[in-house]
C-alpha positions as CSV (number, residue, x, y, z in Angstrom):
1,X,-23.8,11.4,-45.7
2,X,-23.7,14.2,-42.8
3,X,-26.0,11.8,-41.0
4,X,-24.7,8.7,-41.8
5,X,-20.8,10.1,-40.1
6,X,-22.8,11.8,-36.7
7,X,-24.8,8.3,-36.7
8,X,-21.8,5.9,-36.7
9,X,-20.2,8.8,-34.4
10,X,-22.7,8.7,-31.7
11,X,-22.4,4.8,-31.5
12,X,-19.2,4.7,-31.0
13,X,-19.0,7.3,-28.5
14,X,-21.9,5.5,-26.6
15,X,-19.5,2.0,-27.3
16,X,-16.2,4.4,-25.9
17,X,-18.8,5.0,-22.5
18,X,-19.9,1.2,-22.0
19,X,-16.5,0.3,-21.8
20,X,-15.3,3.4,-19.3
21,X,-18.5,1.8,-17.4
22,X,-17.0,-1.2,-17.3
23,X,-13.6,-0.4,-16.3
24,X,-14.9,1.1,-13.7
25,X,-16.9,-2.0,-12.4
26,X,-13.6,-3.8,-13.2
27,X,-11.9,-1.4,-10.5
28,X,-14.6,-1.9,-7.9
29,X,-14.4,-5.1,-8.2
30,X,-10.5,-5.8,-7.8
31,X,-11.0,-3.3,-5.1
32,X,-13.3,-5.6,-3.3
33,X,-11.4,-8.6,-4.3
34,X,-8.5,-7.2,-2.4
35,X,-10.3,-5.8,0.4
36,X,-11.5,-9.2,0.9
37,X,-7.9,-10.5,0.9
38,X,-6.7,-7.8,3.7
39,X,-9.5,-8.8,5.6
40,X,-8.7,-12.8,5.5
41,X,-5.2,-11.6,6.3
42,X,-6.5,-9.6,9.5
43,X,-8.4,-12.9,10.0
44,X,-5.3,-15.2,10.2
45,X,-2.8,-12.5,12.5
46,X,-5.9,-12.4,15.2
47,X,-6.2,-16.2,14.8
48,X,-2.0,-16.2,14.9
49,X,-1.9,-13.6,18.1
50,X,-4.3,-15.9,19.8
51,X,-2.5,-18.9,19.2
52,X,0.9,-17.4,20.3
53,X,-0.6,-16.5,23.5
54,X,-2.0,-19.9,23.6
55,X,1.2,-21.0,23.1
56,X,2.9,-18.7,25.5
57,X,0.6,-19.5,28.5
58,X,1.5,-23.4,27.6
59,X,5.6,-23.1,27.4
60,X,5.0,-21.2,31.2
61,X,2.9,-23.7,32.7
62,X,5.6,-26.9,31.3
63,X,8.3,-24.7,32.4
64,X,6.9,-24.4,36.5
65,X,6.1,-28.0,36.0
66,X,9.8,-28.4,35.1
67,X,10.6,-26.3,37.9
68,X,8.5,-27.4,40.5
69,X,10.1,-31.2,39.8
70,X,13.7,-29.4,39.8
71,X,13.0,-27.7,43.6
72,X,11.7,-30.6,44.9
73,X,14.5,-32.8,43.9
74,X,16.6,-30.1,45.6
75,X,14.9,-30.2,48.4
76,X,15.3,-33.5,48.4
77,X,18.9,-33.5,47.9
78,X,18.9,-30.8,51.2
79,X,17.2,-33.2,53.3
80,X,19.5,-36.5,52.0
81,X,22.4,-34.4,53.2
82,X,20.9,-33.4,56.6
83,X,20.2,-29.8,56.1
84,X,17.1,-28.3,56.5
85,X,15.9,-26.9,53.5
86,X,13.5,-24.3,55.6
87,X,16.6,-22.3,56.2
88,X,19.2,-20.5,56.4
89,X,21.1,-20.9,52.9
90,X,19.5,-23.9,51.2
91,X,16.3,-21.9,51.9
92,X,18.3,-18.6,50.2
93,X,19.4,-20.8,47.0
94,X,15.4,-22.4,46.8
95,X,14.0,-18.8,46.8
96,X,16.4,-17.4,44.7
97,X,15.8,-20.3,42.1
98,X,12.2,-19.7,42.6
99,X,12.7,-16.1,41.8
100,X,14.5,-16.8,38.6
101,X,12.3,-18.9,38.0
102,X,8.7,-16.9,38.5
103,X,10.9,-14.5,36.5
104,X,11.4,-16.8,33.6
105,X,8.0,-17.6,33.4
106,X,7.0,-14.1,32.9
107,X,9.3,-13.0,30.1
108,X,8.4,-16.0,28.3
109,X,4.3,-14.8,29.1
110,X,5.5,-10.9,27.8
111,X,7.6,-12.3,24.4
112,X,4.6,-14.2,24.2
113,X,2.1,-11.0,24.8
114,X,4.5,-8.9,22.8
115,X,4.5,-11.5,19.3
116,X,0.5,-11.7,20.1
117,X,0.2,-8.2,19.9
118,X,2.9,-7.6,16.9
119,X,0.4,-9.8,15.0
120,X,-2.8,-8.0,16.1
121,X,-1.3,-4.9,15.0
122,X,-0.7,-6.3,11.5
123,X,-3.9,-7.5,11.3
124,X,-5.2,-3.9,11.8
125,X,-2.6,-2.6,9.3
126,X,-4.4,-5.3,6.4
127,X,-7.5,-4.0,7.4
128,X,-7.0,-0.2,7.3
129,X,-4.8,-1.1,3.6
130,X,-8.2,-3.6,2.2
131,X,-10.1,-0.1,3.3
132,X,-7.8,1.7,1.4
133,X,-7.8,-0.3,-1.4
134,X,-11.4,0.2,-1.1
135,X,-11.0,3.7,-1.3
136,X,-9.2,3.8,-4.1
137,X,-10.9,1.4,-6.2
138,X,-14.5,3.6,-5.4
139,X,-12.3,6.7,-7.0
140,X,-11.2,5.1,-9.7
141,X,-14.7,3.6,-10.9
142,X,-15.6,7.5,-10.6
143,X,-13.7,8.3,-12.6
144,X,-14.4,6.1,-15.3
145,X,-18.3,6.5,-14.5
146,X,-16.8,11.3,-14.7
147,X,-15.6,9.7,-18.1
148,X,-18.2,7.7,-20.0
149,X,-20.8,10.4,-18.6
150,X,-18.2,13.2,-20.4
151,X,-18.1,11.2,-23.6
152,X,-22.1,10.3,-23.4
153,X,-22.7,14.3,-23.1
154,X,-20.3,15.2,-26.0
155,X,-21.8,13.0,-28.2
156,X,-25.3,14.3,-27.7
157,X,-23.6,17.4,-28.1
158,X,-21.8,16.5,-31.4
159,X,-25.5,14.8,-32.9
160,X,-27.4,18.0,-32.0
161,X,-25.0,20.1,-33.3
162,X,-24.7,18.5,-36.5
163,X,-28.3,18.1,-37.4
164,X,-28.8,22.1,-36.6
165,X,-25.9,22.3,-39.5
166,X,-27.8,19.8,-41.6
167,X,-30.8,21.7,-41.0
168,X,-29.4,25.4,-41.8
169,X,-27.8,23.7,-44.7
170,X,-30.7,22.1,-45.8
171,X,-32.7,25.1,-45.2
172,X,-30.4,28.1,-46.6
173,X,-29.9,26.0,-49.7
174,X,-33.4,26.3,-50.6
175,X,-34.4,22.9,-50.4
176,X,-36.9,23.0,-48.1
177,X,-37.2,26.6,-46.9
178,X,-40.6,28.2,-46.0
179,X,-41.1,31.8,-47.9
């Protein structure tokens, strides 16, 4: 009956070990699932930063268009009047306004550089966190793997040790023992 018990003992300890196994493949795995999702995150912020400097570069370029149109009207409007627009004041007020302008164009360019960069950075962030995740989901398999190892060697363990006490009992009851 001894046997029978360490028998159906064993098994189940080897059962207990196949399923620590397999929570720790199931932890690797979600680990590289979400790895995988940080990473198509990273993907999408570069593809976003690019765009926004894309963007960026575009808005600048309408806006000296716009302005280019705007100066030459006013030029325009200089010469209509009789003034000369190459100087004195009117040629003040065009390079003021072309000042503001060039200025304009490069704080939309730097919000622009700045989003672009804001994005890149998170990018980095999902891909340092899928790593992580990574990390984490390696330690946790090895644990399970510690585990089911643990349980495997205790079981051995347990089997041996009960068929040396079936043995000795067997033996120092007399029923099989050598004189």
């Amino acid at each position: 009956m001894m046997a029978v018990g360490t028998a159906i003992s064993f098994m189940g300890a080897q059962q207990q070990a196949k399923g620590l196994k397999r929570a720790g493949d199931a932890a690797r795995r979600t680990a590289e699932f979400n790895r995988d999702v940080r990473l198509r995150n990273e993907r999408v912020a570069l593809q976003g930063a690019d765009l926004r400097e894309r963007v960026g570069d575009r808005e600048a370029l309408r806006f000296r268009k716009k302005f280019s149109k705007l100066q030459a009207r006013a030029e325009t409007a200089y010469r209509k009047g009789g003034v000369a627009a190459s100087t004195g004041t009117p040629l003040q007020v065009l390079a003021e306004n072309a000042g503001e302008a060039e200025e304009e164009v490069q704080l939309t360019q730097l919000a622009a550089r700045t989003e672009a960069g804001r994005l890149r950075e998170s990018g980095v962030n999902q891909r340092l966190m899928g790593d992580i995740a990574m990390l984490e989901g390696n330690q946790r398999a090895l644990g399970f793997n510690i585990q089911a190892k643990a349980v495997q060697t205790k079981a051995y363990a347990d089997a041996f040790q009960s068929m040396g006490k079936a043995y000795f009992s067997y033996a120092g009851g007399g029923g099989g023992q050598i004189r």
